[in-house]
MIVO-55242 format. One record per residue: y, x, z of N, C-alpha, C in turn. Coordinates in steps of 0.05 Angstrom, whole numbers, padded with zeros to 5 digits. Layout:
<sites>
 n.north n.east   n.up ca.north ca.east  ca.up c.north c.east   c.up
       Y      X      Z        Y       X      Z       Y      X      Z
...
</sites>
This chain:
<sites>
 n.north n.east   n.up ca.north ca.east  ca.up c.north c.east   c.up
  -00115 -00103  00380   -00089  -00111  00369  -00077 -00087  00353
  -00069 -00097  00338   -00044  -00073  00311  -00015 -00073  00316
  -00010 -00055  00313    00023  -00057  00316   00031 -00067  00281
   00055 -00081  00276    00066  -00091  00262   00099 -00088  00258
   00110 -00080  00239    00138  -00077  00232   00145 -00107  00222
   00164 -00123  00236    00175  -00147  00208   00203 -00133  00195
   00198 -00153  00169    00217  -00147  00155   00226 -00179  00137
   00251 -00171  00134    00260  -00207  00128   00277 -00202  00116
   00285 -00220  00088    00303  -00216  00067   00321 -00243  00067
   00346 -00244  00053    00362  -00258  00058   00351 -00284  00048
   00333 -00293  00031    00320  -00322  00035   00312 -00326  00047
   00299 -00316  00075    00285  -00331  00094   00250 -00316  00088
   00253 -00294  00071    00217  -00297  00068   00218 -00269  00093
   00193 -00274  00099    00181  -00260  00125   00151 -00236  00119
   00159 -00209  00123    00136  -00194  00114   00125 -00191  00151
   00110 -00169  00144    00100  -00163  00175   00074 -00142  00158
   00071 -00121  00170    00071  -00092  00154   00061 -00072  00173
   00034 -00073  00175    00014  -00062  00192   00018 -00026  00192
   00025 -00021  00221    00025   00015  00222   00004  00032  00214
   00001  00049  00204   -00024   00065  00208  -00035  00055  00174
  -00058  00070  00177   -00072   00064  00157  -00086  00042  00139
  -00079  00038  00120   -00088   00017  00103  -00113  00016  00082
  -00128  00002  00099   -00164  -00006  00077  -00154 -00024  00050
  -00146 -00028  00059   -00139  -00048  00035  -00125 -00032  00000
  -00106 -00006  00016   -00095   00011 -00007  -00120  00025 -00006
  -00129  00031  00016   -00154   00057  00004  -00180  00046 -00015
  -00182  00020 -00020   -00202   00012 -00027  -00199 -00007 -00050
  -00174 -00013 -00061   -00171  -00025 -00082  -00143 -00014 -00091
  -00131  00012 -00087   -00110   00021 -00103  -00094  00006 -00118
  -00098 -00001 -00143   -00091  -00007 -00168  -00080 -00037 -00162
  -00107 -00047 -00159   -00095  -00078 -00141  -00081 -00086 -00121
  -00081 -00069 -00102   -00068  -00071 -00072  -00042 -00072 -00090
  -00029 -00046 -00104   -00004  -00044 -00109   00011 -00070 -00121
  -00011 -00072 -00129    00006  -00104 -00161   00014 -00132 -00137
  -00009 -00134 -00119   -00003  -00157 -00105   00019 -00149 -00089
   00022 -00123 -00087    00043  -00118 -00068   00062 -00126 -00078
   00063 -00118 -00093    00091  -00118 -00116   00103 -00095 -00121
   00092 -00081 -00117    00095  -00048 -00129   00091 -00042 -00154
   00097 -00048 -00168    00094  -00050 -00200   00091 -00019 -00207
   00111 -00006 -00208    00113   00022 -00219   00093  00040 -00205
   00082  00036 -00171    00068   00053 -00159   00036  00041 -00180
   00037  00017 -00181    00010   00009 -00200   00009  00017 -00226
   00029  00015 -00245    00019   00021 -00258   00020  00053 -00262
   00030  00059 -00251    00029   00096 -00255   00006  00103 -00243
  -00008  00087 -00214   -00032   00102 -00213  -00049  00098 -00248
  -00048  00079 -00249   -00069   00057 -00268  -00069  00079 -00295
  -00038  00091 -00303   -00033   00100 -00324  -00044  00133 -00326
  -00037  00143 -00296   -00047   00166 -00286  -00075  00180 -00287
  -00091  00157 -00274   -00116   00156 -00272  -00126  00161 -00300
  -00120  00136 -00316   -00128   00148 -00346  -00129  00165 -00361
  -00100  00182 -00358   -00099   00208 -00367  -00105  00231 -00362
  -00115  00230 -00326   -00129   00249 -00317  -00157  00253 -00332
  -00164  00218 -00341   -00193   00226 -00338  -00202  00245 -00372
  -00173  00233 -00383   -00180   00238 -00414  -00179  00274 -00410
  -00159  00280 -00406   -00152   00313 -00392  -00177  00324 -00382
  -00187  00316 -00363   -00210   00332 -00355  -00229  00322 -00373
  -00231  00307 -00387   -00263   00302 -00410  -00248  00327 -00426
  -00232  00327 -00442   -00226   00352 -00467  -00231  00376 -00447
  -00218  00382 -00424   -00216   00413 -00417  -00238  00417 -00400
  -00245  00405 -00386   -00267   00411 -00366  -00299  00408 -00378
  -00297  00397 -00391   -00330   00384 -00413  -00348  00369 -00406
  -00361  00357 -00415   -00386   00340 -00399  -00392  00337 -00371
  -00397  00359 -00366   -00422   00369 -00354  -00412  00367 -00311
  -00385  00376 -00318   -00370   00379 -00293  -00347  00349 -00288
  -00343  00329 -00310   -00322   00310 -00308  -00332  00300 -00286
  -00344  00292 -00281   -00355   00266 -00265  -00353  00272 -00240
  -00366  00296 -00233   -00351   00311 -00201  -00319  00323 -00200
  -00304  00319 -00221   -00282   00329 -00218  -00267  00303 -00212
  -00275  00279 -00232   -00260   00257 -00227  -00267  00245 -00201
  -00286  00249 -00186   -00298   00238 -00166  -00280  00250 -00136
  -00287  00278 -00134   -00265   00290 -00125  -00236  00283 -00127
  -00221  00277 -00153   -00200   00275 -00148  -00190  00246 -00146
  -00209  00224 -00151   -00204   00202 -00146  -00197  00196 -00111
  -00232  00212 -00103   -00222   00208 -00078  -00202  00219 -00053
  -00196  00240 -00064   -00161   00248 -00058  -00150  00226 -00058
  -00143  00207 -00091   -00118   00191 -00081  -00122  00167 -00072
  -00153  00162 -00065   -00151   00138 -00052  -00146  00150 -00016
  -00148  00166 -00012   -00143   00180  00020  -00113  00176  00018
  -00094  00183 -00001   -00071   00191  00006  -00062  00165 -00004
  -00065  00143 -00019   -00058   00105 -00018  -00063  00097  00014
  -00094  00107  00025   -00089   00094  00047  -00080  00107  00076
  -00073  00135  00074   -00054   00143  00088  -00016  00132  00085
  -00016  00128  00062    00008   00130  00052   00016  00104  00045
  -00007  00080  00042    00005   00055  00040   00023  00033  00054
   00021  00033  00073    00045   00020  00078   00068  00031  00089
   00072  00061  00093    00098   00062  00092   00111  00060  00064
   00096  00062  00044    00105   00062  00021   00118  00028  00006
   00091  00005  00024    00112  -00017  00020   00123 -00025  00037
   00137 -00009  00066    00158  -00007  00074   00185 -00007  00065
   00191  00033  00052    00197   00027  00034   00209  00012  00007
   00189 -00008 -00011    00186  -00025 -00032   00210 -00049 -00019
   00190 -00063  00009    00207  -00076  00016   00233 -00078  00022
   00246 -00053  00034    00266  -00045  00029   00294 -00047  00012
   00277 -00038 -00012    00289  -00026 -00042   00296 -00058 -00052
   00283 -00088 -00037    00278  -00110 -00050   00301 -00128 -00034
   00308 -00110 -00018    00322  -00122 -00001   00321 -00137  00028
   00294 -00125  00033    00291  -00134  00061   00296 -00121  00087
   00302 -00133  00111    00314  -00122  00132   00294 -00113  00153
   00287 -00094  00167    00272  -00089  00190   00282 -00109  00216
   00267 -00118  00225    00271  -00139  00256   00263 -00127  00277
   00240 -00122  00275    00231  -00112  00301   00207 -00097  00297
   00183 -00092  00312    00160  -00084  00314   00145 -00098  00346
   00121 -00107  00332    00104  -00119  00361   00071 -00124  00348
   00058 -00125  00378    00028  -00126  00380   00023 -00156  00363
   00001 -00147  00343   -00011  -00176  00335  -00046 -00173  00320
  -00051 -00193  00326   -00085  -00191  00302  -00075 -00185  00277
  -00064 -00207  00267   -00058  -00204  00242  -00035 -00207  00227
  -00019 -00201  00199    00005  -00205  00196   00015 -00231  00195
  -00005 -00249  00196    00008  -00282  00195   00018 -00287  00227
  -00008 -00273  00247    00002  -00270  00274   00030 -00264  00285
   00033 -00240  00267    00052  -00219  00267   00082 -00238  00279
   00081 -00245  00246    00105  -00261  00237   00112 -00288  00256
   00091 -00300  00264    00090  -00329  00280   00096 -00320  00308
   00081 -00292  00322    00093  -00284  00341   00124 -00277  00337
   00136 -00266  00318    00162  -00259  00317   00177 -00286  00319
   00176 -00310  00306    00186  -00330  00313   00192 -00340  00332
   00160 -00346  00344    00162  -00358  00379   00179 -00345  00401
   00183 -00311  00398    00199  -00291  00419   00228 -00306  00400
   00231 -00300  00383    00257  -00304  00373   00271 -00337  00382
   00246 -00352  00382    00265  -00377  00393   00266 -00386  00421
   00244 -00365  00437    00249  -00369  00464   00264 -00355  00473
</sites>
């Protein structure tokens, strides 16, 4: 089981927001963010990434880009999936959603359906 944060905004919509580390940011960055709805964390990696890579092709040369981008790619995929969901904690937040509680679940659909069932019993 995972621990889970809910969070709930004044329509009625229901997150549920897994502690600890996230495969999902470490392994698809760019995408994770957009579905999130992190717009600005996406496209700044997206915009970032690019200009790193152009930066190290002019200054670094051929010969070394490819271990430099490799190296530093995988920096920020360590620190997306260290850093991802408190970050759409956070997001959620900023969007207007409220923290409820925190509890044991498989998964965040679990999460949320467990938060229900305690809440109406």
């Amino acid at each position: 089981m995972r621990q889970f944060k809910i969070y709930t905004n004044p329509q009625g919509s229901y997150e549920a927001v897994k502690q600890g580390w996230s495969w999902p940011a470490f392994f698809f960055v760019f995408i994770w963010a957009v579905i999130k709805k992190m717009w600005a964390l996406g496209v700044g990696f997206f915009a970032g990434y690019l200009a790193l890579g152009l930066i190290i092709d002019i200054f670094v040369g051929n010969e070394a880009t490819d271990l430099v981008i490799t190296i530093v790619s995988i920096i920020i995929h360590i620190i997306f999936g260290h850093m991802g969901n408190d970050w759409r904690e956070n997001n959620l937040i900023k969007r207007g959603y409220k923290y409820k509680g925190t509890l044991d679940a498989f998964t965040p659909e679990g999460a949320v359906a467990l938060f229900f069932e305690k809440r109406v019993n």
